[in-house]
C-alpha positions as CSV (number, residue, x, y, z in Angstrom):
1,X,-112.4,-20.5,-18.5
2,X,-108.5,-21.2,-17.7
3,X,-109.7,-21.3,-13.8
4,X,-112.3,-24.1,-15.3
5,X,-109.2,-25.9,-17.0
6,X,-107.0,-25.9,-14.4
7,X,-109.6,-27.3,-12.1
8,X,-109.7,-30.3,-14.7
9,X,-106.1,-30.7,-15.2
10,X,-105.7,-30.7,-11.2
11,X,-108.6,-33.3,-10.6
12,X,-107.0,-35.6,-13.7
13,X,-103.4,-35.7,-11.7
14,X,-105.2,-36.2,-9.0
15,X,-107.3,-38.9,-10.2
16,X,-104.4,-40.6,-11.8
17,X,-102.4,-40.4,-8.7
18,X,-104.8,-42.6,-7.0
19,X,-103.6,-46.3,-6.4
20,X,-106.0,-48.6,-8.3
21,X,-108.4,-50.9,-7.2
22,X,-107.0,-54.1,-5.7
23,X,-107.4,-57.3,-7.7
24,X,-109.3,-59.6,-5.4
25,X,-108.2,-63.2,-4.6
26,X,-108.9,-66.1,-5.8
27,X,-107.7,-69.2,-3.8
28,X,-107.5,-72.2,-6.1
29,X,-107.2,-76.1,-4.9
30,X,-105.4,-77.9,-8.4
31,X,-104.1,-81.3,-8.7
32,X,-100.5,-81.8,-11.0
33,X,-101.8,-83.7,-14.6
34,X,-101.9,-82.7,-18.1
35,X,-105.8,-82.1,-18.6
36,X,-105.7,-79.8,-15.1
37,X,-103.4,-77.2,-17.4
38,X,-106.3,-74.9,-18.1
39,X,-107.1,-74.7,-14.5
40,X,-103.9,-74.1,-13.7
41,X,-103.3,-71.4,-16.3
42,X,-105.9,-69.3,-14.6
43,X,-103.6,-67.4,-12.7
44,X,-101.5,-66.4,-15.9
45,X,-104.5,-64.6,-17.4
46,X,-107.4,-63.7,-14.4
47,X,-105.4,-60.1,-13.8
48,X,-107.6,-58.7,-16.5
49,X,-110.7,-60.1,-14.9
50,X,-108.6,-58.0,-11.6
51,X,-108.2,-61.0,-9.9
52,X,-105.0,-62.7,-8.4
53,X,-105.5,-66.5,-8.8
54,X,-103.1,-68.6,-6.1
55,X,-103.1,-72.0,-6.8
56,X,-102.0,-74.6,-4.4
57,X,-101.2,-78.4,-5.7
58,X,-102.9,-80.9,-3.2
59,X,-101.9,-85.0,-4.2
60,X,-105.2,-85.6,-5.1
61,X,-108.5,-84.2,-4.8
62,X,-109.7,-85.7,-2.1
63,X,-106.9,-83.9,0.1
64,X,-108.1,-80.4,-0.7
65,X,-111.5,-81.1,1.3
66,X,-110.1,-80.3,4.2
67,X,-108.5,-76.9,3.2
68,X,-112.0,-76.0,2.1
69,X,-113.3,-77.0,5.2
70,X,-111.1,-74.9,6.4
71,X,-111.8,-71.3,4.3
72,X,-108.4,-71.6,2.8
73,X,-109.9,-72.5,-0.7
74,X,-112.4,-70.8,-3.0
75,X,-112.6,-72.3,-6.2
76,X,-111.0,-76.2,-6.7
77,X,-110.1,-79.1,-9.7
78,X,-110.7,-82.4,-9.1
79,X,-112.3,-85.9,-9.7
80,X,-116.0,-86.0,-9.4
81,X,-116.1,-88.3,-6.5
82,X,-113.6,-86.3,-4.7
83,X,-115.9,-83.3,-5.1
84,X,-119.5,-86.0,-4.1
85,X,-117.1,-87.2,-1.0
86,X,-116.7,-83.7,-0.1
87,X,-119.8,-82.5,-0.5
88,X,-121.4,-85.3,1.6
89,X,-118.8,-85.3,4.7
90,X,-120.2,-81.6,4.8
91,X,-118.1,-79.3,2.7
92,X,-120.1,-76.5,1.5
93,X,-119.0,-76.2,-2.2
94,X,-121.1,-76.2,-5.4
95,X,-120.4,-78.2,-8.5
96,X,-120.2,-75.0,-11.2
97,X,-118.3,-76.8,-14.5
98,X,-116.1,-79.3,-15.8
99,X,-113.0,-78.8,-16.7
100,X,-111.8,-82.4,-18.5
101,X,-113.0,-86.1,-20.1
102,X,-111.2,-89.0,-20.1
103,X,-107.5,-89.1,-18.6
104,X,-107.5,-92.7,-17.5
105,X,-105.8,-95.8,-18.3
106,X,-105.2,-99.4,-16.5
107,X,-101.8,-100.3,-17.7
108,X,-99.7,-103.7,-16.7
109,X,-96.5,-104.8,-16.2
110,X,-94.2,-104.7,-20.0
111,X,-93.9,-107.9,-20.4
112,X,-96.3,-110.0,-18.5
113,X,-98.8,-112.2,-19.2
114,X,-101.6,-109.6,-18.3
115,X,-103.8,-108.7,-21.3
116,X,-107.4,-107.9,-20.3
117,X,-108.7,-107.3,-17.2
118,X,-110.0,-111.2,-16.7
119,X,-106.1,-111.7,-16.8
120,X,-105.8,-109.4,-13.2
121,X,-107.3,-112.3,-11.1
122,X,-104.8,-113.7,-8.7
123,X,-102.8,-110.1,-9.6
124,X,-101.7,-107.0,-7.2
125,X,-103.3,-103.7,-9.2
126,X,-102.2,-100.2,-7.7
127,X,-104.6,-97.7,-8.0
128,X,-104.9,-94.0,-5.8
129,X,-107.5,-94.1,-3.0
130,X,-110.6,-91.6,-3.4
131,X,-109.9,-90.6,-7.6
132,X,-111.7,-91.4,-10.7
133,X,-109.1,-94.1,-11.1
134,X,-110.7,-95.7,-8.7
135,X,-113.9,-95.7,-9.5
136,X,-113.3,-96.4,-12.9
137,X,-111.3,-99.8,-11.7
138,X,-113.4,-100.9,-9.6
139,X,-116.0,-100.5,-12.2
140,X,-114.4,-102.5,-15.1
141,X,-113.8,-105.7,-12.5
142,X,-117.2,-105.9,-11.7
143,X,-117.7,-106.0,-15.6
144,X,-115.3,-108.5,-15.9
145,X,-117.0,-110.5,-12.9
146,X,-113.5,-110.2,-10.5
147,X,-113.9,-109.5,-6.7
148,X,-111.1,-107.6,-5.0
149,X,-110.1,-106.0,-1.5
150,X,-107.2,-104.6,-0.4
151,X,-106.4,-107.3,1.7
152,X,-105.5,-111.1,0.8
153,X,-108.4,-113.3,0.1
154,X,-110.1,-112.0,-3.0
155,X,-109.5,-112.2,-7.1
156,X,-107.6,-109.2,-7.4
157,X,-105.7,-107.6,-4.5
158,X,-105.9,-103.6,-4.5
159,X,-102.5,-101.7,-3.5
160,X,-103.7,-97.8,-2.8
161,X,-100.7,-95.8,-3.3
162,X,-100.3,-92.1,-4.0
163,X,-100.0,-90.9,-7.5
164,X,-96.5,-90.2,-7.5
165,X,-95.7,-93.6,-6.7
166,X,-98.0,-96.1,-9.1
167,X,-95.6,-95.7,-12.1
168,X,-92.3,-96.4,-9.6
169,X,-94.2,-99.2,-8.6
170,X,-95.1,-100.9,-11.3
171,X,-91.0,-100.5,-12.8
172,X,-90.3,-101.9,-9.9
173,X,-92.6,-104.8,-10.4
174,X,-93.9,-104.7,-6.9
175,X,-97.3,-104.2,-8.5
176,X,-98.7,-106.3,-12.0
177,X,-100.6,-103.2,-13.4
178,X,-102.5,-99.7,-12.0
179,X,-105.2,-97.4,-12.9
180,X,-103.3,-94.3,-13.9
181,X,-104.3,-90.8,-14.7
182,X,-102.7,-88.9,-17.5
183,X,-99.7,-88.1,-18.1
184,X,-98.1,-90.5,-15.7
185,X,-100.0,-93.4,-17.7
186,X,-98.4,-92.0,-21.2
187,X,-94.9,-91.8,-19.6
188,X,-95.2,-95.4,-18.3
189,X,-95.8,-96.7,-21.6
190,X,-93.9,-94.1,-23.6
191,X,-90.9,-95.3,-21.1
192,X,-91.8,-99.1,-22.3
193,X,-92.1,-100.6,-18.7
194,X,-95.8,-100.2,-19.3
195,X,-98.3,-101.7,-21.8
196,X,-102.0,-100.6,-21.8
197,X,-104.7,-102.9,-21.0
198,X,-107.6,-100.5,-21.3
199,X,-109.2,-96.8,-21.4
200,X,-111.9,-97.8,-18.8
201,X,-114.8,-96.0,-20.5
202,X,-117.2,-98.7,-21.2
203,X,-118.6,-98.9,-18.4
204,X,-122.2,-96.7,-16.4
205,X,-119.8,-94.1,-15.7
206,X,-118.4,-93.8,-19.4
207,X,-115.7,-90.9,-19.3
208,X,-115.1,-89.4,-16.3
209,X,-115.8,-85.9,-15.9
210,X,-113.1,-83.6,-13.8
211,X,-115.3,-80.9,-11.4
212,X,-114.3,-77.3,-10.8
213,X,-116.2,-76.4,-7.2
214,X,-116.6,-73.6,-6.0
215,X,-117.8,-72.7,-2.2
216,X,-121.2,-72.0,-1.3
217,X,-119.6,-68.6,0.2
218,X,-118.0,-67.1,-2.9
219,X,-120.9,-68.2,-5.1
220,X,-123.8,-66.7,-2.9
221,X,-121.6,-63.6,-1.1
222,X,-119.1,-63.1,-3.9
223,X,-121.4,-63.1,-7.0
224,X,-119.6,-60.3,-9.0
225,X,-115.9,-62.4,-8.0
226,X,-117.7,-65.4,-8.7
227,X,-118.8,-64.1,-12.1
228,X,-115.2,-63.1,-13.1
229,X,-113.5,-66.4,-12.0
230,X,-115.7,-68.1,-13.9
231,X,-115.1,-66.2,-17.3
232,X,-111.6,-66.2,-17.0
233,X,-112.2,-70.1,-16.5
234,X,-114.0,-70.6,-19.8
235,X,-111.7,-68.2,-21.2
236,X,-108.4,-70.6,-20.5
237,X,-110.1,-73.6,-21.0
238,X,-111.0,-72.4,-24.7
239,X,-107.4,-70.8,-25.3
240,X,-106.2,-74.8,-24.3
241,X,-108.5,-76.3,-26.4
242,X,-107.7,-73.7,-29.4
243,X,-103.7,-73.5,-29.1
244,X,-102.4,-77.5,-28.2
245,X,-98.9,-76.1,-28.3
246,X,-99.5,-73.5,-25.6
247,X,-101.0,-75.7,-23.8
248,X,-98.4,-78.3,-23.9
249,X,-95.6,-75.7,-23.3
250,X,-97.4,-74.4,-20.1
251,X,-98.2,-77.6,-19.0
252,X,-94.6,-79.1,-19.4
253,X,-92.6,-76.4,-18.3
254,X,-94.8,-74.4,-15.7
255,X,-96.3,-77.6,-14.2
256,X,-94.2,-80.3,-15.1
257,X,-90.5,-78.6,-14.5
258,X,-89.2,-80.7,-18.3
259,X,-89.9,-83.8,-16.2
260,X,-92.7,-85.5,-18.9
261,X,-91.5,-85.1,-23.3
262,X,-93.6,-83.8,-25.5
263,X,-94.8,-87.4,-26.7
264,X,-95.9,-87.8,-23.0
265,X,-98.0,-84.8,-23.3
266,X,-99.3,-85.6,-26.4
267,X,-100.1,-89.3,-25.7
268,X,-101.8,-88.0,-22.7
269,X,-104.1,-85.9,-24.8
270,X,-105.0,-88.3,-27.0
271,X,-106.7,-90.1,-24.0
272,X,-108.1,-86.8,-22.6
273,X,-109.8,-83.5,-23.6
274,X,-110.1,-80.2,-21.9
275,X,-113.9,-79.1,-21.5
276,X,-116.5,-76.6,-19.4
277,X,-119.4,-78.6,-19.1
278,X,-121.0,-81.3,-16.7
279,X,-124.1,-82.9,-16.2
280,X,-126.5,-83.4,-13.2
281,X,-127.1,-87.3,-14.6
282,X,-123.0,-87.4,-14.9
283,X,-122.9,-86.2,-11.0
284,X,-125.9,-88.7,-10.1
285,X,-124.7,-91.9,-11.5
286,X,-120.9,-91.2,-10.0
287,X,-122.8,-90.9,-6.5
288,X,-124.5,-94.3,-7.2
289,X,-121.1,-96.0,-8.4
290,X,-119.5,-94.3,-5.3
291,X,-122.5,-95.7,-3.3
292,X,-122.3,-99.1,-4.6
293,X,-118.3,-99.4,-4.2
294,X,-118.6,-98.1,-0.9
295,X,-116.0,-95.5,-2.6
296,X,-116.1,-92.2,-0.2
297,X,-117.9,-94.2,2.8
298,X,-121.3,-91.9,2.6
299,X,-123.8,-92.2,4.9
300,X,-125.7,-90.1,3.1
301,X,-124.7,-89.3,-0.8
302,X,-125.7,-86.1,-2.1
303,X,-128.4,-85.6,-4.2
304,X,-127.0,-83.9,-7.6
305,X,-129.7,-81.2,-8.2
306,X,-129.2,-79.8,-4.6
307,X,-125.3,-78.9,-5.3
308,X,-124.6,-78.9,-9.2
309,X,-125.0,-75.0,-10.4
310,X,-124.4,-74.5,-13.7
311,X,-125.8,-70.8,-14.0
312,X,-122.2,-69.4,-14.1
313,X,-120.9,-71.4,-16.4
314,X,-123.7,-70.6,-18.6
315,X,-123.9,-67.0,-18.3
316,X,-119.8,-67.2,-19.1
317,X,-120.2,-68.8,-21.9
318,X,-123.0,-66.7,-23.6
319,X,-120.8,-63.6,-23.2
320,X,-117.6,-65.4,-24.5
321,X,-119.9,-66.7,-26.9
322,X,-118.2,-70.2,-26.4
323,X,-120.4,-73.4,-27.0
């Protein structure tokens, strides 16, 4: 009986002594805006799922095709047409949630004469080449019957510039207005040398919805990691959505360094919302816009059912038991 006892005590020691299994990796493609937070905050909470999120911030999400391309990413936020541009120059990722609504404005110059978009014809308007900001503008001057390019010669004259330098631009009044995402939009008009024009919701494409891809590879090889990322997802997601001031102190001082105030977060909120689900018709009519806009060049756009796969999502869901 004691020999039977010491055996036991032996084989727990031993047992215990035994490093534990390695979290596996998840490499994650993000883009730096308020209603990415819960994607971001993935790698503060995925250890209990035993993985190890590292995220890497890309300008926009048309830039982290390339690393997927590549094998240096597994799981990725951005716009929707980033994701439909990706997926029809060849990048093998799926479509497996959303992640955000909304998170748009066009804003113009404080000041200026620029109070609808019918006012932008004859105007400069800086926008970010290949993001739903794009789309979106492009969309509401149709509505409002304007042509543009992005050379002289049309109504409204289209200045691509990155991001980071829309809001400098338009202080500097080198540009009359932009289509901004959130919170840079907020901060313009919080800092008064913005005013808004519009949300740009009303028109085919009505809110944009954000896409979290993941590649073909880790969804059909990596099931069980697949699985996991995709709970801890939802998990974050519905932690952001539950607790506002967690959110906006992870999102101003992880991502933002102290660099946006808490009435920039909050403004940017107001005009976005932190989700998990996405629609094959959502993903179909952003090809056609796309397609129509000549937005992403495609020779040949994606077909929505082929590449959105929602089963994850679902199955995360019912076991978090988050509707």
């Amino acid at each position: 009986m004691y020999r039977c006892i010491a055996v036991m005590i032996v084989c727990a020691i031993t047992a215990s002594a035994l490093p534990a299994a390695a979290a596996d990796l998840v490499r994650l493609g993000n883009l730096k805006f308020a209603h990415y937070g819960a994607v971001s905050y993935m790698k503060e909470m995925c250890g209990k799922y035993n993985l190890k999120v590292e995220e890497r911030v890309f300008p926009k999400g048309i830039d982290i095709i390339p690393a997927i391309m590549a094998g240096e990413i597994d799981i990725a936020a951005s716009a929707a047409d980033a994701a439909i541009a990706g997926r029809a120059s060849g990048a093998p990722v799926y479509v497996v949630a959303g992640f955000a609504k909304g998170g748009a404005r066009i804003v113009a110059q404080a000041g200026s004469a620029v109070k609808s978009i019918k006012d932008l014809k004859g105007k400069k308007v800086g926008v970010a080449r290949g993001g739903a900001q794009e789309l979106l503008l492009l969309a509401e001057l149709e509505k409002a019957g304007l042509s543009w390019s992005d050379k002289p010669g049309k109504d409204v004259l289209i200045v691509y510039l990155a991001f980071a330098d829309l809001n400098q631009a338009l202080a500097a009044k080198h540009i009359d207005a932009m289509c901004q995402s959130e919170p840079q939009s907020s901060q313009a008009i919080n800092k008064k040398f913005g005013v808004e024009i519009m949300k740009p919701y009303d028109t085919p494409m009505g809110e944009p919805v954000r896409a979290l891809v993941m590649t073909e590879k880790m969804y059909k090889e990596k099931r069980d990691v697949a699985e996991r990322t995709m709970a801890c997802f939802v998990e974050a997601t519905a932690l952001f959505r539950k607790d506002m001031k967690l959110a906006e102190k992870y999102v101003r001082e992880n991502m933002f360094k102290g660099q946006i105030s808490s009435e920039d977060f909050r403004d940017a909120l107001d005009n976005a919302e932190y989700t998990y689900d996405i629609s094959i018709e959502h993903i179909d009519i952003t090809t056609s816009l796309m397609q129509k806009y000549g937005v992403g060049r495609m020779t040949k756009p994606p077909k929505a059912a082929d590449w959105v796969k929602l089963d994850l999502l679902q199955k995360a869901k019912a076991t978090l038991k988050v509707k």
